[in-house]
C-alpha positions as CSV (number, residue, x, y, z in Angstrom):
1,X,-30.6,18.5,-79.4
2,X,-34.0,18.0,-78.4
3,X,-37.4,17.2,-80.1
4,X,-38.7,20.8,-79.6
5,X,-35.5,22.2,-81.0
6,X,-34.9,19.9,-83.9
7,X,-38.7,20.9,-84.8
8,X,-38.4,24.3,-84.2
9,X,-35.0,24.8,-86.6
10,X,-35.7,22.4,-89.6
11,X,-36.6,24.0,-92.6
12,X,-37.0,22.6,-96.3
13,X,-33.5,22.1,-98.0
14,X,-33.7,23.2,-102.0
15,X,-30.0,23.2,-102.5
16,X,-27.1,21.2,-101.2
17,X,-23.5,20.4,-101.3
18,X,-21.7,18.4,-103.3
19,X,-20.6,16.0,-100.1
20,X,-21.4,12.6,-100.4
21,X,-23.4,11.2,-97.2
22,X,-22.2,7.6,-96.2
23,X,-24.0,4.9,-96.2
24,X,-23.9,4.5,-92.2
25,X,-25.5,8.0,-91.8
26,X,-28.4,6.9,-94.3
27,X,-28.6,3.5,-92.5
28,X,-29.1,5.2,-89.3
29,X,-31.8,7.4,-90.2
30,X,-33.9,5.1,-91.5
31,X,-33.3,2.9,-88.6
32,X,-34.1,5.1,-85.8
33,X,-37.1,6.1,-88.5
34,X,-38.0,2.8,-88.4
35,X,-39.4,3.2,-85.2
36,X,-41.9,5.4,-86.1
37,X,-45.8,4.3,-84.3
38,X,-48.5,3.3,-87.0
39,X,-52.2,2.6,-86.6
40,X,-52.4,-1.5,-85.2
41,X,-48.7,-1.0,-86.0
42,X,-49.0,-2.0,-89.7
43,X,-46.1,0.0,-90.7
44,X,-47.3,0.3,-94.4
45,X,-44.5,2.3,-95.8
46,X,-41.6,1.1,-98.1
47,X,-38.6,3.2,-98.4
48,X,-35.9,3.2,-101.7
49,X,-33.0,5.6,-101.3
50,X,-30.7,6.0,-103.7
51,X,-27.2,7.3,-104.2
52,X,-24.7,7.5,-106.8
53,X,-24.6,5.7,-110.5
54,X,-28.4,4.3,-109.4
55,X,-29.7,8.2,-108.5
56,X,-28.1,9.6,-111.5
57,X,-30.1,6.7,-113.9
58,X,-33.3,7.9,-112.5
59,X,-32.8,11.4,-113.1
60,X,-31.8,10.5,-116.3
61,X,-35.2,8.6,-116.7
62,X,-36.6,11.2,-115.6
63,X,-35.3,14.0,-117.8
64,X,-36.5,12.0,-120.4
65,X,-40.1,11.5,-119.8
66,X,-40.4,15.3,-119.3
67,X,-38.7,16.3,-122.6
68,X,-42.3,14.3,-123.5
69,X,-44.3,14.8,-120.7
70,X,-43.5,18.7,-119.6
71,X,-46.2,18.4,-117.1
72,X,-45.2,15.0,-115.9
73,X,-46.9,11.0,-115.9
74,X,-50.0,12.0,-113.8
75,X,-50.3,11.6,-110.1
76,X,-52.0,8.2,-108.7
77,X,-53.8,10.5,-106.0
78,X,-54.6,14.0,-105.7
79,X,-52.1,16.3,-104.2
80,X,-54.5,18.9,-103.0
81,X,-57.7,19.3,-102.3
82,X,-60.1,20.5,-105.5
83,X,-60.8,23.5,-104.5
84,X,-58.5,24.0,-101.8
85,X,-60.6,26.4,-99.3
86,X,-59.2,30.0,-99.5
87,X,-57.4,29.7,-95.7
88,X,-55.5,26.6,-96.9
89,X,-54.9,28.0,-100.8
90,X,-53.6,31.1,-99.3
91,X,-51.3,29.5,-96.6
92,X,-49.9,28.0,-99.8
93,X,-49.6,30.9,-102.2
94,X,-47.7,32.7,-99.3
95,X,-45.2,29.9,-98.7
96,X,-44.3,29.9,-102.7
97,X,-44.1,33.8,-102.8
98,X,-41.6,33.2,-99.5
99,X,-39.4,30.9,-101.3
100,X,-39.6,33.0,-105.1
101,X,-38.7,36.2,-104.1
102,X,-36.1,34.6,-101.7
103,X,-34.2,33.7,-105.1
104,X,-36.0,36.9,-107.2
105,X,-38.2,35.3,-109.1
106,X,-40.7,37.5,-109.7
107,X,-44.9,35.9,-109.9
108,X,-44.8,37.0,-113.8
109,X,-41.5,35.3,-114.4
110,X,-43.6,32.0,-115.4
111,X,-40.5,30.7,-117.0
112,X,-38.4,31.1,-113.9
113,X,-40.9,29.3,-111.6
114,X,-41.4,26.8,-114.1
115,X,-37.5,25.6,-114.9
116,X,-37.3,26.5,-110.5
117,X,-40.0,23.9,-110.0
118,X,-38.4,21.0,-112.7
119,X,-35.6,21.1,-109.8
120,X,-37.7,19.3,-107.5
121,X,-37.0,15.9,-110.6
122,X,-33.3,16.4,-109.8
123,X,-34.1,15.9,-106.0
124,X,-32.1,19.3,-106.0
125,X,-28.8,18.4,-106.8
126,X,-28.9,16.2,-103.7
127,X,-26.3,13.6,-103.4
128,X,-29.6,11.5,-101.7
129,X,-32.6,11.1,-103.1
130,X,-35.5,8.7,-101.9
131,X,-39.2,7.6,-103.2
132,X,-41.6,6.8,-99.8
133,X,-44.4,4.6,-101.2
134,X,-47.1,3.5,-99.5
135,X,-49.4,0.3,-99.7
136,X,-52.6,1.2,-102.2
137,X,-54.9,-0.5,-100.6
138,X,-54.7,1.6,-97.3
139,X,-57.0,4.2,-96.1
140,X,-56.9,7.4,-94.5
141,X,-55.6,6.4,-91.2
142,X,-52.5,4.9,-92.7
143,X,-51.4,7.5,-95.1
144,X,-51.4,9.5,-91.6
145,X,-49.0,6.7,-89.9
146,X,-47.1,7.4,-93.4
147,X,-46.6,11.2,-92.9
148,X,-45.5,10.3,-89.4
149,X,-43.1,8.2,-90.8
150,X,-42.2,10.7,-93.5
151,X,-41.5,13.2,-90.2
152,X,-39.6,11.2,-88.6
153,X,-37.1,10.8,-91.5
154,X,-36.7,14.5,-91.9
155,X,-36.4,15.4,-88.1
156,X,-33.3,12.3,-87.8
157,X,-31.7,13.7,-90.7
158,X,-31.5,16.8,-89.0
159,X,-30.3,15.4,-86.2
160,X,-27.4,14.1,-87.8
161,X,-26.6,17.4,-89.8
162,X,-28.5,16.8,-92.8
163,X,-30.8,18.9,-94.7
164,X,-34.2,17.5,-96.0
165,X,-36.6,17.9,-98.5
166,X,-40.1,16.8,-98.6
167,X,-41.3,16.7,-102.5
168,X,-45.1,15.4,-103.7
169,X,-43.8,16.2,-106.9
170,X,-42.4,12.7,-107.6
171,X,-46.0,11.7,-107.2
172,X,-46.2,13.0,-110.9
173,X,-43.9,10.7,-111.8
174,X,-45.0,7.1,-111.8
175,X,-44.3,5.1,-114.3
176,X,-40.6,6.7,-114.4
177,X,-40.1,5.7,-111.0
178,X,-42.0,2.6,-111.1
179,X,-39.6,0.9,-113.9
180,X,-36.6,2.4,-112.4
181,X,-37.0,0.9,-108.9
182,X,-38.9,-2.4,-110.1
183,X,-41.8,-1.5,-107.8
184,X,-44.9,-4.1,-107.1
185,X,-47.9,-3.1,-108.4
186,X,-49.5,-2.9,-105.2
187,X,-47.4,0.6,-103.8
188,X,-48.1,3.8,-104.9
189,X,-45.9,6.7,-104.6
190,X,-46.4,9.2,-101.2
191,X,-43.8,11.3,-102.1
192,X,-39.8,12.0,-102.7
193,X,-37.2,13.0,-100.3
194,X,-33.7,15.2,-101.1
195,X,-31.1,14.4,-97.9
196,X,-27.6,15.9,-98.2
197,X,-25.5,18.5,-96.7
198,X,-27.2,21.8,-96.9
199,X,-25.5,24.8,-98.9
200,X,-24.9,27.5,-96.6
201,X,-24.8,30.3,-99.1
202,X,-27.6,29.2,-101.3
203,X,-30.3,32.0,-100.9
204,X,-32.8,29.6,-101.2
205,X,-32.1,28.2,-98.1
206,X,-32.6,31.3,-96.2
207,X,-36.2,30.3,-96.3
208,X,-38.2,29.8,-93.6
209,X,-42.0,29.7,-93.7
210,X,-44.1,30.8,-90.9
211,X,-46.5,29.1,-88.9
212,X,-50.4,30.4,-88.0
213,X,-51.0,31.1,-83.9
214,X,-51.4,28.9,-81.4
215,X,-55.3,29.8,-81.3
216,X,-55.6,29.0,-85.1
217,X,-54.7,25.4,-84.8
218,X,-55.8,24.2,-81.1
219,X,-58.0,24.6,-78.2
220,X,-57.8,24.2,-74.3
221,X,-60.5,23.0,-72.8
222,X,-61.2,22.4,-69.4
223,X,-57.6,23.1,-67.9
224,X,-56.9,24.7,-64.7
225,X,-54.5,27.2,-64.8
């Protein structure tokens, strides 16, 4: 399987089997991940994954501080843009009315969306779930050699027949995570990340969001043909 094709088939994984993933298979990923290029090669990401009795304490945590906190701890940095140009807002609108009426939830079903959304706190029901943090005192530059980072976890979990989830959600969950994993003060949540075995008749997983044309995110200069 190639770059191009692992790329090309890997979609966001909202619902999963309940098939462990061994410890080997976790320990590879992150090790090819591992090798990831950075800025100066600084490498300032931290990785937790979690399995088992430890996963099910933090979603226990978790399900806890949103019986109080409904609409979560408050994010240490700001998801999106405020206000998110109309190109970009509508890119994202469309990809949330892709995955809704996937799984008919109607737009005026603000229940539905709502309880679909708290799934993103139980990673999914997947058997992995993991909390990338990244350094607080890092600019720009290095929450980019993050993302990369972030990428290559998803596209070696595919690799090794796993499906992935990306979630900034856990961003909105701080101090839950924070006392759960004994994090130092000094890292800041990027995001979560659901890894199990895909469920092949979930609709949800039928899924896939498009992309804009070539000419709408790059241009050829000076080439001969």
């Amino acid at each position: 399987m190639t770059p191009s094709q692992i790329l090309s088939e890997r979609r966001s994984i909202r619902a999963f089997q309940n098939k462990p993933v061994s410890v080997g298979t976790v320990t590879a990923i992150i090790e090819a991940a591992r090798h990831t290029a950075s800025s100066s090669n600084m490498q300032p990401w931290r990785l937790y994954a979690m399995a088992g009795d430890d996963l099910d304490r933090l979603r226990d945590a978790v399900r806890n501080s949103l019986a109080a906190n409904p609409t979560g701890e408050g994010a240490e940095y700001k998801i999106y843009a405020e206000p998110l140009k109309d190109i970009y807002s509508a890119r994202r609108k469309q990809c949330a009315e892709d995955m809704y009426s996937r799984i008919g939830i109607a737009r005026e079903n603000k229940l539905g969306r709502m309880m679909q959304f708290s799934r993103n706190f139980d990673f999914f029901g997947a058997p992995v779930g993991m909390i990338l943090a990244i350094d607080r005192t890092m600019e720009p530059g290095q929450w980019a050699d993050v993302g990369m980072f972030l990428q290559s976890l998803l596209l070696v979990a595919h690799e090794h027949g796993l499906g992935t989830c990306a979630q900034a959600a856990w961003a909105a969950m701080p101090k839950t995570v924070r006392a759960h994993l004994e994090m130092p003060p000094e890292l800041m949540i990027f995001c979560g990340i659901s890894m199990g075995y895909a469920d092949p008749d979930a609709p949800i997983n039928a899924t896939f969001t498009g992309r804009v044309d070539f000419d709408a995110i790059a241009s050829l200069r000076g080439f001969v043909a």
